[in-house]
Rosetta silent file (secondary structure, phi, psi, omega in degrees, C-alpha in Angstrom):
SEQUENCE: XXXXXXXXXXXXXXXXXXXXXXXXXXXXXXXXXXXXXXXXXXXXXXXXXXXXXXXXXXXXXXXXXXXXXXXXXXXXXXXXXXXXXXXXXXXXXXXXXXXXXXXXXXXXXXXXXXXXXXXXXXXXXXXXXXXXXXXXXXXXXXXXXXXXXXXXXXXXXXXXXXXXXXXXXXXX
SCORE:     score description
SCORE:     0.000 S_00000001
   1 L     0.000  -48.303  170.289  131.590  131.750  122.868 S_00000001
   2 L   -84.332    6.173  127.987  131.450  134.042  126.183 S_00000001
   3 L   -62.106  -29.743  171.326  133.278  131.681  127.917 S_00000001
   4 H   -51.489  -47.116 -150.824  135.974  131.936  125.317 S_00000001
   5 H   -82.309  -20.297  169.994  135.982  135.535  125.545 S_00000001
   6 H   -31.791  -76.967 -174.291  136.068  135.104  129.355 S_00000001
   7 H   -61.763  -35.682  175.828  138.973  133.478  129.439 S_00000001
   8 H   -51.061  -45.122 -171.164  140.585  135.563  126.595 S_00000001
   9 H   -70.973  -68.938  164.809  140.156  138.681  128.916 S_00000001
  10 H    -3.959  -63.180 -155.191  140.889  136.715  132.096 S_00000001
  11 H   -56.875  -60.541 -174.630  144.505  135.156  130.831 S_00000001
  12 H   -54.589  -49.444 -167.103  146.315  138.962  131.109 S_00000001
  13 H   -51.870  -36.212 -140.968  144.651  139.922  134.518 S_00000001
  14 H   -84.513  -44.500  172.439  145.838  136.708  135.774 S_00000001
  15 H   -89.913   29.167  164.987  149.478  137.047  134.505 S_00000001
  16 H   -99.658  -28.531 -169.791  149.782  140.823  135.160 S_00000001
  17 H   -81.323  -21.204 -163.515  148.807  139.641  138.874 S_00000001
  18 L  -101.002   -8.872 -173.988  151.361  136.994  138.872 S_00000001
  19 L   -97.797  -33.010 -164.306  154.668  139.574  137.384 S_00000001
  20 H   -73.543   -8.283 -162.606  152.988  142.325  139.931 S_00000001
  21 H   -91.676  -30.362 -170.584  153.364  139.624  142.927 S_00000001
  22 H   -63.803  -55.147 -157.127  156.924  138.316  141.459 S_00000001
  23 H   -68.769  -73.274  171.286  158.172  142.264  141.095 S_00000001
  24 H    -5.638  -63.807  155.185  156.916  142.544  144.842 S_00000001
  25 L  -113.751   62.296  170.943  158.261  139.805  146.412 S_00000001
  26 L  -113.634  -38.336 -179.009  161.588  140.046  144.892 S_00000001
  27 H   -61.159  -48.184 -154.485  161.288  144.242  146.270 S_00000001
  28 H   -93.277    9.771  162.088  160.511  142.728  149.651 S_00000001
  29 H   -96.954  -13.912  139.142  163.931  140.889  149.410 S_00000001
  30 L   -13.722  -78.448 -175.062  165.439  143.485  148.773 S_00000001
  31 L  -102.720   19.663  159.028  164.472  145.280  151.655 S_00000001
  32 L  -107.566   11.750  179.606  164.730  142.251  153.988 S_00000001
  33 L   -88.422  147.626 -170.628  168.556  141.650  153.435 S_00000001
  34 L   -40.039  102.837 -153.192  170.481  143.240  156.662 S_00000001
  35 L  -118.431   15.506 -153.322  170.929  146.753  157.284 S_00000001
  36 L  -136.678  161.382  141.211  172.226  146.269  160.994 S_00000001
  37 L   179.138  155.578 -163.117  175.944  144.899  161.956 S_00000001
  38 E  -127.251  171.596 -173.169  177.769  144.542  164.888 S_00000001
  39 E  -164.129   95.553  159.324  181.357  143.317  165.619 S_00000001
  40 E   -93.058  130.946  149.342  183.377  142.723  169.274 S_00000001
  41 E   -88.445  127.225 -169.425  186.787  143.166  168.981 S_00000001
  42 E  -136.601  133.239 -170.947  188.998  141.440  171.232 S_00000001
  43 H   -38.935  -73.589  173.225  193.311  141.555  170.821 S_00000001
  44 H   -20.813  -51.102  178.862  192.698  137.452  170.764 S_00000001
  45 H   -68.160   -7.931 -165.198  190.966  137.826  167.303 S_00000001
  46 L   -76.179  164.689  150.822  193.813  139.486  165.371 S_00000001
  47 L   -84.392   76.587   26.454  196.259  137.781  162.863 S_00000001
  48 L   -79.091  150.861  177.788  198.361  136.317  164.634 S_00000001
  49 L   -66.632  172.456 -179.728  196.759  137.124  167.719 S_00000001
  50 L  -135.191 -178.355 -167.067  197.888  139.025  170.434 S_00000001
  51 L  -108.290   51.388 -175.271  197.873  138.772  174.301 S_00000001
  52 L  -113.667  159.332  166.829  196.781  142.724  175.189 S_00000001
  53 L   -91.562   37.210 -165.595  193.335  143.770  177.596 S_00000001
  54 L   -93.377  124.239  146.438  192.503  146.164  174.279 S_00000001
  55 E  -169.822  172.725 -165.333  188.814  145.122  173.171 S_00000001
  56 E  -170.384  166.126 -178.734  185.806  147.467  171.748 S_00000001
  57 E  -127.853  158.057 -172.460  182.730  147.110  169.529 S_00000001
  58 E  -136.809  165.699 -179.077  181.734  148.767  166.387 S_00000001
  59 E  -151.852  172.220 -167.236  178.181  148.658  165.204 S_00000001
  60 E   176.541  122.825  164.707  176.895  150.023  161.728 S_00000001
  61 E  -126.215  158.481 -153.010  173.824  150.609  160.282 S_00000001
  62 L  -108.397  109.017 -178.819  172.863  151.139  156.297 S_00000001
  63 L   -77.536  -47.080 -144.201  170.585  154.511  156.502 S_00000001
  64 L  -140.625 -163.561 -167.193  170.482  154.887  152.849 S_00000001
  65 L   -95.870  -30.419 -158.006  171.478  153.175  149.548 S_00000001
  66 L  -143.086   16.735  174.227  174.847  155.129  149.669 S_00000001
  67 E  -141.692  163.357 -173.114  175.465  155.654  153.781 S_00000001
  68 E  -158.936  109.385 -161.200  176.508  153.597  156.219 S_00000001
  69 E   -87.600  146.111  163.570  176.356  155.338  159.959 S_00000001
  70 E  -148.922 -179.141 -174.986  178.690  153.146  162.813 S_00000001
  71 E  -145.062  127.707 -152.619  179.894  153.874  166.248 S_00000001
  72 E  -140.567   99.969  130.916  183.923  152.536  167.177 S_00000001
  73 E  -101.792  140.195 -169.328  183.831  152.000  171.116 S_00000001
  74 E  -154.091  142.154 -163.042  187.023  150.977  172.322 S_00000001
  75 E  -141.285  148.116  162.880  189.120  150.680  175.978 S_00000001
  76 L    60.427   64.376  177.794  192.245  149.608  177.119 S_00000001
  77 L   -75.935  137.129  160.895  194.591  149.957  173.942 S_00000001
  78 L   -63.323  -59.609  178.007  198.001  149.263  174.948 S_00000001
  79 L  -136.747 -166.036  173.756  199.345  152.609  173.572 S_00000001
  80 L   -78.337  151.085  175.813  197.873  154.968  171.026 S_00000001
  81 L   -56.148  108.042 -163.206  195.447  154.573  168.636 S_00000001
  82 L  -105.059  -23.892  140.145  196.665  155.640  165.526 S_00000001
  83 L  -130.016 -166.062  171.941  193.789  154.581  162.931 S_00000001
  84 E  -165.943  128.773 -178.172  190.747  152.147  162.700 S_00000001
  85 E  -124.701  179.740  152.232  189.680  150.453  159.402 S_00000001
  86 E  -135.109  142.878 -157.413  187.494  148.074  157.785 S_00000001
  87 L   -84.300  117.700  169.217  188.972  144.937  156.176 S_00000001
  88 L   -98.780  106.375  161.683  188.079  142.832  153.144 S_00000001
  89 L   160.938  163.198 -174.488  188.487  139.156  154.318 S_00000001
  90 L   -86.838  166.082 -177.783  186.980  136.041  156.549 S_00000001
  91 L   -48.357  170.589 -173.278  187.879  135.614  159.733 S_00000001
  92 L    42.505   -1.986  162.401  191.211  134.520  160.446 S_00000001
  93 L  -119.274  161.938 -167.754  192.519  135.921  157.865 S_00000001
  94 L  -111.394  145.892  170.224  194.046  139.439  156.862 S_00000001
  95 L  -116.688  142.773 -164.687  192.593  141.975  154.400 S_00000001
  96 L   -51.861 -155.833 -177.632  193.154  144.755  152.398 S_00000001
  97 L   -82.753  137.946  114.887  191.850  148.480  153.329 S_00000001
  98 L   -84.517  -62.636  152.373  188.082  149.041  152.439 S_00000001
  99 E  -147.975 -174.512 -176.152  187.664  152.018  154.416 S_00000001
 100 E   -58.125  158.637  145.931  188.608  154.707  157.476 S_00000001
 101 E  -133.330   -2.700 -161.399  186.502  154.546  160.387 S_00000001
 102 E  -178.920  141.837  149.844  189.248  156.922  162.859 S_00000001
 103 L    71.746   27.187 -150.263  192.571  158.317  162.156 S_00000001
 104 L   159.285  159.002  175.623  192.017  158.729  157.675 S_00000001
 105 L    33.814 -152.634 -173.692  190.413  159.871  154.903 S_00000001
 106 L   -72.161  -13.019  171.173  187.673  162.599  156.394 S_00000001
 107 L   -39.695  147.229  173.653  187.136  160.301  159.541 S_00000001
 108 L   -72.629  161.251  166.860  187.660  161.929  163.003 S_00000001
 109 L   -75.413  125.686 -177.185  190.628  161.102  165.229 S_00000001
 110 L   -42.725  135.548  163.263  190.880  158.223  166.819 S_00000001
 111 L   -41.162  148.085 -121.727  190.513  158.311  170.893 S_00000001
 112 L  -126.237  -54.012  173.343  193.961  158.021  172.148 S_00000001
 113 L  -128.643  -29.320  169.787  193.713  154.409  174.338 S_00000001
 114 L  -149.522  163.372 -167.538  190.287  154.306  174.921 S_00000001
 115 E   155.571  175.861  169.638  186.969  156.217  173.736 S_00000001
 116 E  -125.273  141.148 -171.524  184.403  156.205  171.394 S_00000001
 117 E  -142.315  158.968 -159.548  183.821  157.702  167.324 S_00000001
 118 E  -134.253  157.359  155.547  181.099  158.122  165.441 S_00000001
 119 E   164.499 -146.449  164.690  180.508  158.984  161.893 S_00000001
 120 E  -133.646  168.761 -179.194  179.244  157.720  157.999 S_00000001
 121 E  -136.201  120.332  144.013  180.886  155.696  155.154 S_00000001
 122 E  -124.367  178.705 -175.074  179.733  156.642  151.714 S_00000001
 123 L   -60.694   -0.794  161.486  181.385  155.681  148.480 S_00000001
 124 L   -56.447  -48.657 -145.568  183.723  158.682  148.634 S_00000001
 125 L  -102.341   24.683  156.970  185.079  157.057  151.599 S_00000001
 126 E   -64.689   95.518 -153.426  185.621  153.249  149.895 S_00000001
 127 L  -126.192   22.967  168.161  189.290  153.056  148.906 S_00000001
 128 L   138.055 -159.948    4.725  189.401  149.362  147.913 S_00000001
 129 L  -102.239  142.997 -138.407  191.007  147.079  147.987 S_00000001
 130 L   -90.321  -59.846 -163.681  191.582  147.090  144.608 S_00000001
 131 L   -86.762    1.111  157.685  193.552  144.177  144.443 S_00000001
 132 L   -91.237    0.948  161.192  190.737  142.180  146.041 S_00000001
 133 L    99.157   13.654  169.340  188.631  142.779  143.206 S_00000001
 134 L  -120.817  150.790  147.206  186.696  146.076  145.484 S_00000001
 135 L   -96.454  137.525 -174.712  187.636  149.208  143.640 S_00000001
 136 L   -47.992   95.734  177.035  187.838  152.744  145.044 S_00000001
 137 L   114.017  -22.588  160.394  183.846  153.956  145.424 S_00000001
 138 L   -33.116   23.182 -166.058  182.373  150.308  145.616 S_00000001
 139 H   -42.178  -22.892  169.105  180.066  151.116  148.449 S_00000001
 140 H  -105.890   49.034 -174.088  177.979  148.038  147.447 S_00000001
 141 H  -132.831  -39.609 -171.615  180.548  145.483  147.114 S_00000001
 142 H   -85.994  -17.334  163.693  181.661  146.595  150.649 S_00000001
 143 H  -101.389  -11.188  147.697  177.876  146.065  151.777 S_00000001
 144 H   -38.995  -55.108 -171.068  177.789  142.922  150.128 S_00000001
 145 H   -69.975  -66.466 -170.297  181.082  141.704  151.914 S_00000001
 146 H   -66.086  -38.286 -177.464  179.500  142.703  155.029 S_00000001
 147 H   -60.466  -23.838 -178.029  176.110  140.602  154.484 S_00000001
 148 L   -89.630    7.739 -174.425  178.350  137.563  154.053 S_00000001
 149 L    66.540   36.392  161.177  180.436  138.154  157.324 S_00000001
 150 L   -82.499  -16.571  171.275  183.498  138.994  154.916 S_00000001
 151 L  -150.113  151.444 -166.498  184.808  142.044  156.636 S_00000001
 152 L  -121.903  167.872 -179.072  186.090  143.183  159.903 S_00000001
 153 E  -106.745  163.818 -148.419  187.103  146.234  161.464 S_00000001
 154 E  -149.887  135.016  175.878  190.595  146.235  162.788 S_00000001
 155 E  -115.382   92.612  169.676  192.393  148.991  165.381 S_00000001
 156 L   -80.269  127.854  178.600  195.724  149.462  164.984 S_00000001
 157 L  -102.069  179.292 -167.549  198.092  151.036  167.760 S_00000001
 158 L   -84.261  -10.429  177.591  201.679  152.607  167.692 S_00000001
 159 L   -72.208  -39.888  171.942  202.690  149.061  169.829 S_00000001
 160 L  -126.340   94.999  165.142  200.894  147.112  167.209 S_00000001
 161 L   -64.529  -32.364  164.931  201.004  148.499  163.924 S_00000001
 162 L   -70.075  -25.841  163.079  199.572  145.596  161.781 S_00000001
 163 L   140.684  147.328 -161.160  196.720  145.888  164.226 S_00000001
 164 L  -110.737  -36.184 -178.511  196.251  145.350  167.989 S_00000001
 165 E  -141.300  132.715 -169.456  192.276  144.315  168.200 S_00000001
 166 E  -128.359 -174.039  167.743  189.756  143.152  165.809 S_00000001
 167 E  -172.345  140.143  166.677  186.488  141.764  165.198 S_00000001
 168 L   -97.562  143.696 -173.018  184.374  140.241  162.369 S_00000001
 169 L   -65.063   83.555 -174.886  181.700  142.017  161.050 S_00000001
 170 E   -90.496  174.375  171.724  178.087  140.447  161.081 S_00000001
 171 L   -76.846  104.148  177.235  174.703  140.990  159.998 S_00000001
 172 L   -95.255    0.000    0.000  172.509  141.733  163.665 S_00000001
């Protein structure tokens, strides 16, 4: 009879130990998916590519649930820079708008051929695209897209308007 009751008592401890361990490491997966990404752009990577000596790097890290800090260095743009964006789409291929990074929305102005910008992305500053199934304010559909290598950042000049140098965006 007091083993029975053992085990009667036992049975909860053991699964309340096993949903607190579950809840845990599902939390620690959570917080081990990527919060870092880096991207060089090079002229070469664009769609269709181009022949220019434009290339730069953008890096981005996820501070918060709802920010996303980066840094746009970039040198030897064939003429000026008129924005810099990031891109819903795999490599070799082109993608809508997700957001500003230079040159839009509340973003600073782009450096004029070469330079560097700084700044955050929060879901104010998400504008799509829309017709890719991201909606205006998605910030975690656009950090999804980024854990999967799905979007790149893209510089467009007044030489190359469709964009002069790109890069896709990974998880470092």
């Amino acid at each position: 009879m007091r083993y029975r009751k053992a085990a009667l008592i036992a049975a909860p401890l053991v699964i309340a130990a096993a949903i607190a361990g579950a809840v845990t490491a599902g939390q620690a997966g959570v917080e081990a998916a990527p919060t870092s990404f880096a991207a060089s752009l090079s002229s070469y990577s664009e769609v269709p590519a181009n022949s220019t000596k434009a290339t730069g790097t953008v890096t981005l890290t996820l501070t918060s649930a709802t920010s996303l800090d980066y840094t746009l260095s970039y040198s030897n743009a064939s003429s000026s820079v008129m924005f810099a964006h990031i891109h819903f789409a795999q490599e070799d291929v082109n993608g809508g708008i997700a957001a500003f990074l230079c040159g839009g929305g509340d973003k600073p102005a782009c450096p004029e051929t070469s330079g560097e910008v700084s700044g955050t992305i929060d879901p104010a500053d998400v504008i799509g695209p829309s017709g890719q199934g991201i909606a205006a304010g998605e910030f975690n559909e656009v950090i999804k897209a980024m854990r999967k290598s799905k979007t790149y950042a893209n510089v467009h000049t007044s030489n190359f308007t469709a964009g002069e140098f790109r890069g896709q965006i990974h998880p470092s």
